[in-house]
C-alpha positions, -999 to 999 in steps of 0.1 A, spaced: 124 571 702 133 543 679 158 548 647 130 551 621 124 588 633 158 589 629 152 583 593 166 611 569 131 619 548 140 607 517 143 568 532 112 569 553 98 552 530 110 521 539 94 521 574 59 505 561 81 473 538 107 473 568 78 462 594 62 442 570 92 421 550 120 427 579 106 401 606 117 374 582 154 374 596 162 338 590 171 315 561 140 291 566 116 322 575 128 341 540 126 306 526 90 302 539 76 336 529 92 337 492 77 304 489 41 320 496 45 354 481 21 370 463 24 389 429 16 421 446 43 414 476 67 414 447 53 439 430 62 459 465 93 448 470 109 455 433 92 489 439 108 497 468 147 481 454 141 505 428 133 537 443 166 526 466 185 520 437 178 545 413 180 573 438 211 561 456 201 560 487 227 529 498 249 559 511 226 577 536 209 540 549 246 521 554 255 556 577 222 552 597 229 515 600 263 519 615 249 548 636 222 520 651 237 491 648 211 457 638 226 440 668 217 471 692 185 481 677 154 465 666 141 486 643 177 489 623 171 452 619 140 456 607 155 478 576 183 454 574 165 421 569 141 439 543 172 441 518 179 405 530 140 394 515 147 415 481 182 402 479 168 369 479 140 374 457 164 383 438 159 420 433 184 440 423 193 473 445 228 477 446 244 508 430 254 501 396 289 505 404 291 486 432 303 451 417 340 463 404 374 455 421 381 491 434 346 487 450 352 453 468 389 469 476 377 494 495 350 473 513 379 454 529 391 482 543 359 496 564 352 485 594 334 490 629 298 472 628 285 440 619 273 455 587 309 468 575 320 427 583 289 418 561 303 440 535 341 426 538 327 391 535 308 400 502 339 418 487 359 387 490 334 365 476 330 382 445 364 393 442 370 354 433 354 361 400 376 383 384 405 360 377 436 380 372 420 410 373 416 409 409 453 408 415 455 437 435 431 428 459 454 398 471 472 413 499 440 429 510 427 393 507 458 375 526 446 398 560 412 393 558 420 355 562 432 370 597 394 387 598 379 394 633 347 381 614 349 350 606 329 351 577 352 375 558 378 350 568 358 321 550 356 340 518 388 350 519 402 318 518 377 309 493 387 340 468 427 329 473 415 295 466 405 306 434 430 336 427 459 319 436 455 281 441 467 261 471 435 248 470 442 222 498 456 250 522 424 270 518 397 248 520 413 231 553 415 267 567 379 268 558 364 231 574 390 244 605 361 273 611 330 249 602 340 230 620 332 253 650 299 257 633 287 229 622 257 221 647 223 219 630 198 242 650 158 235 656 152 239 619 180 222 606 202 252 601 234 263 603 244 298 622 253 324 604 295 314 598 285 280 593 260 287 565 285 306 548 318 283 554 293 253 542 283 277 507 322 284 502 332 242 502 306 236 481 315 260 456 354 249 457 346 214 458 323 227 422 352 242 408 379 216 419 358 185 410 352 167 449 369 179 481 407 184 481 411 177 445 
């Protein structure tokens, strides 16, 4: 039996929007469907944020996703890549609380599935935007640069770029792992570390004026 009958009944239903919206697992698929989408696909998918939101069901779907992994299981994809189309729709559905320094904090410190890394690499990234307030969050931030994922290294260096300075030190550290990732795919895409090291110079070399400044 696959994990949507493994679905607590108060999330079943996103089984329908997951088959439907959770094939698109790519950047240039998501870009190719929200560039087509209907009124009444959106309509659908703000529905569903929502009902997710509102109800706060992040809890109960993050423990089935770490139950089923998105690596090990199809259908835990599926319901994975669904938020990944309403997140970039831009569709809110995270908990109101979830964007504070205690939240991110304690992101940093979970671990054990692909989603949890996900999670860590978020954390950092928007930890970068609350300036001084973010100071305790620093040593968390100084071992994720030593991250098993290298994505929540990339944003760690990015958020100490900004918390901190040594802005040199940081964005080296950063082209050292694009550089292992830097090969354009069949669509002219970078994988998954070197889409998000790429995102991370370009927003230092925003803030900082051109590369290494």
């Amino acid at each position: 039996m696959g994990v949507f009958s493994k679905l607590p009944a108060e999330l079943q239903y996103l089984i329908a929007p997951a088959e439907k919206y959770g094939r698109h697992q790519f950047d240039h698929q998501v870009g190719e469907f929200l560039a087509r989408v209907t009124d009444a696909e959106m309509d659908e998918l703000a529905s569903v944020a929502e009902r997710f939101r509102l109800n706060g069901h992040s809890v109960a779907f993050n423990e089935l996703l770490d139950r089923y992994p998105i690596t090990e299981h199809e259908q835990s994809a599926l319901l994975y890549f669904l938020f990944g189309v309403i997140d970039a729709a831009g569709i809110e559905f995270s908990d109101s609380d979830w964007n504070t320094v205690e939240s991110h904090m304690a992101s940093l410190q979970r671990f054990g599935s692909f989603r949890l890394a996900s999670e860590r690499a978020h954390a950092a990234r928007f930890l970068a935007d609350f300036g001084r307030d973010a100071t305790p969050a620093i040593p968390l931030l100084k071992t994720a640069c030593s991250d098993e994922d290298e994505r929540v290294r990339v944003w760690a260096h990015y958020a100490l770029a900004k918390l901190q300075g040594h802005v040199q030190n940081h964005e080296s550290a950063i082209r050292e792992i694009f550089s292992h990732h830097a090969e354009l795919d069949e669509f002219d895409c970078y994988d998954d570390v070197g889409t998000e090291a790429n995102a991370a110079l370009e927003l230092l070399n925003e803030t900082t004026g051109g590369p290494g400044s």
